[in-house]
Phi, psi and omega in degrees: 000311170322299163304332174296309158311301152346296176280352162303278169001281200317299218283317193278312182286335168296226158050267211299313163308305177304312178313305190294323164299327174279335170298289185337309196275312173324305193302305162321328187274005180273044105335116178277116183201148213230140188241007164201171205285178172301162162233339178238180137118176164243056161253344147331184188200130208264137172251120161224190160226015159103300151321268179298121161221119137198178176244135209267132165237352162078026174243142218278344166276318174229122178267137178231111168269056179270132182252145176226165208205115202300326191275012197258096158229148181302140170118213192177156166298148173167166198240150181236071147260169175193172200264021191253003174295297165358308192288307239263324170296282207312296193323321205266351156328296208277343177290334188276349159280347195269321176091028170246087155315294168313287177337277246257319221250293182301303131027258194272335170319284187312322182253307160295296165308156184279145173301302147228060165210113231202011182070151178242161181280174194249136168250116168312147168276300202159217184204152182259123157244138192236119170227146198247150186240141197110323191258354208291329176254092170254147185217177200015065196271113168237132166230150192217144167273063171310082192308315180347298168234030181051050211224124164256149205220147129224161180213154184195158173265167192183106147069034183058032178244129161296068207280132157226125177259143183235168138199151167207184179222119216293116202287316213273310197273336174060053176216143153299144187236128169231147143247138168237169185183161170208156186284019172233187177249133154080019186266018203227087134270141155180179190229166198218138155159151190243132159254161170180156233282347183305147167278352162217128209220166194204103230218103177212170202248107176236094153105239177248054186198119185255140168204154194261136167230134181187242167205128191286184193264160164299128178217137171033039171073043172239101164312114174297144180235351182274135209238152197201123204267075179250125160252166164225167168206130176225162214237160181210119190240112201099191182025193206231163173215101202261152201211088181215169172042039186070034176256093180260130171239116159297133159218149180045022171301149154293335190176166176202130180249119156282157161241130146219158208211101186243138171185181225223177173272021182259145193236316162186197224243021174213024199207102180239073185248343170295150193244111170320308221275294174342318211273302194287298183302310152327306210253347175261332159311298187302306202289292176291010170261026195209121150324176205248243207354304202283283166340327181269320166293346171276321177317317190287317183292337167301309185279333179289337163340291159313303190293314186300336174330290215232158187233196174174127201242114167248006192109135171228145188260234147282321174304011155263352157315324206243193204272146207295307203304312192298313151338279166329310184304305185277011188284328182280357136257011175225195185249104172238021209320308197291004173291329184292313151337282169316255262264337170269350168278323160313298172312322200273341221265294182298351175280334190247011171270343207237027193183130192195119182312145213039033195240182203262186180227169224279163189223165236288347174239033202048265205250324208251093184210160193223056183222180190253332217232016204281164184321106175094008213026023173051018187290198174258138184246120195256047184230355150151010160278313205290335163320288181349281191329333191222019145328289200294019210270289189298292220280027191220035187032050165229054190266013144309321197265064180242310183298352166290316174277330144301330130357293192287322175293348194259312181291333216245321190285340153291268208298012191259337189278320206281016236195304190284328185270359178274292188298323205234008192060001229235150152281176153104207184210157198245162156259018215342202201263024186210145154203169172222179132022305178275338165083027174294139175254004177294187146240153206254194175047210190264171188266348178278038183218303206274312183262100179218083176293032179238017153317313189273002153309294163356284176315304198297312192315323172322293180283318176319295151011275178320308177299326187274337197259315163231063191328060175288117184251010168277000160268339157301296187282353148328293186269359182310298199301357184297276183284006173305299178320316193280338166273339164314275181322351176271323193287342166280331192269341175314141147223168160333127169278075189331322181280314199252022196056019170245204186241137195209152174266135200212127350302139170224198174177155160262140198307094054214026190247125191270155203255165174292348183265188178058018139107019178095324204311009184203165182246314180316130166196207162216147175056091159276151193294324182288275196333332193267327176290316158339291180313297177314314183266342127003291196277330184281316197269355180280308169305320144312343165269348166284325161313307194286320177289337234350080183219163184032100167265336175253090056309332173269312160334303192287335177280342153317288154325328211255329174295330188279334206261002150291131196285144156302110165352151134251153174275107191292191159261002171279343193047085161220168164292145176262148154289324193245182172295305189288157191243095208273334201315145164258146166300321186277343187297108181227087166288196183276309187302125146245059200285337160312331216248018167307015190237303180266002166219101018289324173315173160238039173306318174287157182179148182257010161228023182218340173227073189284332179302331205263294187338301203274334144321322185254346158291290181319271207298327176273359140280334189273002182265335178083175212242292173308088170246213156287182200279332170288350186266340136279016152270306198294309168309340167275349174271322167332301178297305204304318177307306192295015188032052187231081146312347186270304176301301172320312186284339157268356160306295208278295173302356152309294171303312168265068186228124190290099152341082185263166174304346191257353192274164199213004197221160162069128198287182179140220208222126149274180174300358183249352146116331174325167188245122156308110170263344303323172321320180166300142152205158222242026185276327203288315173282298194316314185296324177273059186213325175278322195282328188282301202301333180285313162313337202248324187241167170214158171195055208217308210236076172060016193185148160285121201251104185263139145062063198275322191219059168313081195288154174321319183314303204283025171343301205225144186186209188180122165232126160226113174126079167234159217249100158290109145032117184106323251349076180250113175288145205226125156252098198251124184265143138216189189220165167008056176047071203172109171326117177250334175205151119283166178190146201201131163246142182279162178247325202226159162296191164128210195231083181275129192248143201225126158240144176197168194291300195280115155324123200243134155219186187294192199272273075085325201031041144264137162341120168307150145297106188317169159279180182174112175106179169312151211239055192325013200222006215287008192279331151298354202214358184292093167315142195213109188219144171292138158308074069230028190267084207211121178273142147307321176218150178266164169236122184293301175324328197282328197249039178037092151235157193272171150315134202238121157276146183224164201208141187261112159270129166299128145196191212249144173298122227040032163269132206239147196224114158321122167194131221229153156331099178261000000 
């Protein structure tokens, strides 16, 4: 009996050991790691603090560090508004109603766009370099990223000495941090020193400290004013350490801690009053009085605060043995999940390295670029990447990095009054398809690009966002003059549409795509189908924060008016969503932009249980646009499929996105070898979308009811997500089995009524049956579908857009009470 017990003990402690291993290795595995060093890139591997970036490459001889510092942009404050829009708008009003496009487009190219301001670009600081003499013949070279903790590693062997590099860029201390180190004593010779691509810098050595200085550059005749500060230092344990000619040299250490420490004189976007040089030595001072051990540990609890909220398990296969990039390459021929895991982890990873509360919010490359001059000027594209970026924000429990853009947002609704009333006469404030740094609200570029005033709709839907997820309302009336401001401005800038009578925004365009008539030549047009869906939504949540506030009862009375009187979806003849008012669409147009189908994504104006005719519309069209583009317009498309509840169709969307990308290829979107997203060039909209598009496969909280497992694809039979943020504000932890819910568990925020859908018979703890639903929604005001007249079903019929029938279930429940409920 004795020996039987012994040997249960065994059995229960194996058993147990095995478990904690297989946890251990789930946990472990959320890594990016590699079996040779970087050579471009984009095969680095990216590091922030939201502040702070860089990318690591990892080669063992000359270590490359490039680094950015958020605020190092070309320029000064300064506004490209200007008064020659003003005469000049009625003319191209009337040409585009007159059906001379060219005309009305060339125009406003002239007159309206600015002229000479065009936003300025985002700049690299420059690069850290570490060289090992020595080192250049290596073997058993491994580097790695650890989203787990934000932590980057190599290791490699050289002459039976164990080399490791730590490196991370520190959240609380707000510095780069390298530990170098080797498993032998006196083995950290190398030399240090930074350069960078400005033509003129400034590079001196003080005390045991090399630093760089210098200003940014003049663009379009906007003088650079922003002046940035980078020192470094390193500390040494043994051997010797020398410090000359802009040089840091080790010789014979048992180890060594880099510190670098960078910032600039910008104080906010119109105040470059900060003292650089005071601002950097401070955080590097502070930073060499604290062990690498220590830096890291607080760096790690910080950033796991955030990251650990939600986890997500789809299965690991044998592909994971192999290096992430050989992954890449093979996800679209194999059963891989957790790469799709990593890569919706990834997103949240890079959200909070590149957006960090009281930071700039992330710009068209987060954090990370290594040009003085980059693509787009990496500036914010307000016509739907820079949105893009913060899809995953709320529902992927990361709403603290949510606030650099409402900031920003906050900032834009200023320099934006100033912009609606100089160019356009109209009150409230406008955005065009651009902004930078500086918060310019004109529009730039050309007008087949540029001329689009409906950014500032954009945003607000945006904060609106926000609101529905956690229904906060000292934060409602926070952002109310926002969109107040921004629906002001629509009721001045609209006007009558002479042929069909309705009110429409006008010069416009749907973003960046020329329409059929004049032979394509032109994009400028009035009442695009994405503007009237904007608008629409504009307008409903401003009357709804008027309500929910009881303030301006006659501005939603004038908004109220201005809605009845606003043009409808249409149906083509193609049975497509018409992009335009005229039903202009090509079946062959397979542009990047689906800027029609903003209604059903991110809006719900579209629903397959309230507009089923439109459902099945906007399905016609994101099939005649096709499935490969560039990479965020397949991001944008897995949310998109994902809405149309076709998990299957999403998920070849998401092996789309993720298809590997090489150095020699120039054309076509998709994944680099560093996990970034191919637009090509790289921009980082691609990953955010799709991170947002998996939580959407798996949750849905947009139409009166939490929707479990709304676009489940067949692969992903069995998996677990926990901490995701629902509408209402309820966090939902959801298990299934054989593609079937097996438990929920879902906390409340608020008292109320949780409305639950799901595919799967759902029961209590108790193992009796939920309460059907039935009746009115008491929480429907977070969760409140809003679709126009008169394209509106009484009932949808599920049959018509072939989806199946759905159980829905009503829960009473209580704020900060967590609710249970299993498979049946």
């Amino acid at each position: 009996m004795l020996k039987n017990n012994v040997t249960y003990r065994i059995l229960i402690a194996l058993c147990i050991c095995a478990f904690q291993q297989i946890s251990a290795q789930k946990k472990s595995d959320l890594k990016l790691w590699y079996d040779e060093p970087a050579q471009i890139w984009n095969e680095a591997l990216p590091l922030g603090n939201g502040r702070l970036g860089a990318m690591v490459f990892g080669d063992p001889a000359v270590e490359r560090l490039q680094l950015n510092e958020e605020t190092i942009w070309a320029g000064s404050p300064n506004s490209n508004a200007h008064e020659e829009a003003l005469p000049v708008l009625p003319k191209v009003r009337q040409l585009i109603f007159d059906g001379k496009y060219a005309d009305a487009q060339q125009l406003a190219t002239d007159k309206i766009m600015s002229q000479t301001n065009n936003g300025m670009p985002y700049q690299t600081f420059g690069s850290v370099y570490i060289s090992f003499p020595g080192h250049q013949d290596y073997s058993n070279y491994y580097r790695d990223l650890d989203i787990n903790n934000a932590v980057a590693k190599v290791q490699y062997d050289v002459n039976g000495v164990t080399y490791t590099r730590e490196i991370l860029t520190a959240f609380k201390d707000q510095v780069v941090v390298v530990k170098l180190s080797a498993n032998q004593p006196g083995a950290i010779t190398c030399n240090l020193f930074m350069n960078s691509p400005f033509d003129k810098t400034l590079t001196t050595t003080e005390n045991k400290a090399v630093s760089l200085s210098g200003t940014t550059s003049t663009w379009e005749d906007q003088k650079g004013r922003v002046k940035f500060h980078g020192i470094m230092e390193a500390t040494n344990e043994g051997g010797k350490l020398a410090v000359k000619n802009g040089i840091i040299s080790i010789e014979n250490a048992n180890s060594a801690t880099v510190y670098i420490s960078i910032a600039t004189n910008f104080k906010n976007y119109k105040d470059l009053t900060e003292d650089q040089d005071v601002k950097s030595k401070s955080y590097l001072n502070k930073a060499t009085s604290r062990d690498f051990k220590s830096i890291k540990a607080d760096h790690i609890a910080y950033y796991k605060s955030f990251f650990d909220r939600v986890s997500l398990d789809l299965g690991i296969t044998e592909a994971i043995k192999e290096t992430t990039d050989q992954r890449i390459l093979k996800f679209s021929e194999r059963y891989d999940p957790q790469l799709a895991a990593l890569y919706f982890q990834f997103g949240r990873y890079l959200l909070i390295s590149s957006s960090q509360p009281g930071g700039q919010p992330a710009n068209l490359q987060g954090i990370w670029n290594d040009m003085l001059f980059p693509p787009w000027e990496s500036k914010y594209t307000m016509n739907i990447n820079a949105e893009m970026n913060y899809w995953p924000a709320e529902l992927t429990n990361l709403s603290e990095m949510h606030e650099p853009f409402i900031q920003m947002a906050k900032e834009l609704s200023v320099t934006g009054h100033e912009t609606a009333s100089q160019m356009y006469d109209a009150d409230g404030w406008v955005l065009h398809h651009n902004t930078d740094i500086w918060r310019i609200t004109g529009p730039i570029d050309y007008a087949a690009s540029g001329m689009w005033p409906t950014g500032s709709a954009w945003v607000s839907q945006d904060l609106w966002e926000r609101y529905l997820y956690t229904g906060d309302q000292d934060y409602l009336k926070e952002i109310y003059p926002i969109i107040k401001g921004a629906a002001t401005f629509f009721l001045d800038f609209m006007i009558i549409d002479p042929e069909t009578g309705y009110l429409v925004v006008t010069p416009s365009s749907s973003p960046e795509n020329t329409h059929a008539a004049e032979e394509g030549k032109s994009t400028i047009a009035a009442g695009t189908t994405m503007d009237n869906q904007l608008v629409f939504d504009l307008f409903t949540n401003t009357i709804r924060a008027t309500k929910i506030l009881d303030e301006d009862k006659g501005l939603a009375k004038k908004l109220q008016n201005a809605l009845i009187r606003m043009s409808p979806m249409r149906i083509g003849k193609h049975s497509q969503l018409q992009e335009w008012m005229h039903d202009w669409d090509d079946p062959e147009d397979h542009h990047r932009h689906v800027s029609h189908l903003y209604g059903l994504f991110p809006s719900n104006q579209i629903s397959p249980f309230k507009t089923p005719e439109l459902f099945e519309a906007a399905k016609n069209s994101l099939k005649y646009r096709g499935d490969e583009s560039t990479g965020w317009s397949m991001g944008w498309k897995v949310n998109l499929w994902a809405r149309l509840q076709d998990g299957n169709h999403a998920y070849k969307l998401l092996q789309d996105q993720l298809s590997l990308v090489l150095p020699e290829q120039r054309k076509g979107g998709g994944t680099y070898p560093n996990m970034l997203d191919a637009h090509q060039p790289f921009q980082i909209d691609g990953n955010f979308g799709c991170t947002a598009g998996i939580a959407e496969m798996l949750m849905q909280s947009h139409e009166g009811a939490i929707h479990l497992l709304p676009s489940l694809p067949d692969v992903w039979s069995e998996g677990e997500i926990t901490g995701l943020i629902a509408r209402g504000g309820y966090e939902i932890d959801l298990s299934w089995k054989n593609n079937k819910i097996s438990k929920i568990s879902l906390k409340a925020k608020y008292d109320g009524n949780c409305r639950i859908r799901s595919k799967t018979a759902l029961k209590g703890n108790n193992g009796k049956s939920l309460k059907r639903a039935n009746g009115s929604n008491p929480n429907a005001f977070l969760y409140e579908v809003i679709v126009k007249e008169p394209i509106i079903s009484a009932e949808a019929d599920l049959d018509k857009v072939k989806l199946p029938r759905y159980y829905e279930y009503d829960v009473p429940v209580k704020a900060g009470e967590t609710y249970t409920f299993y498979g049946n």
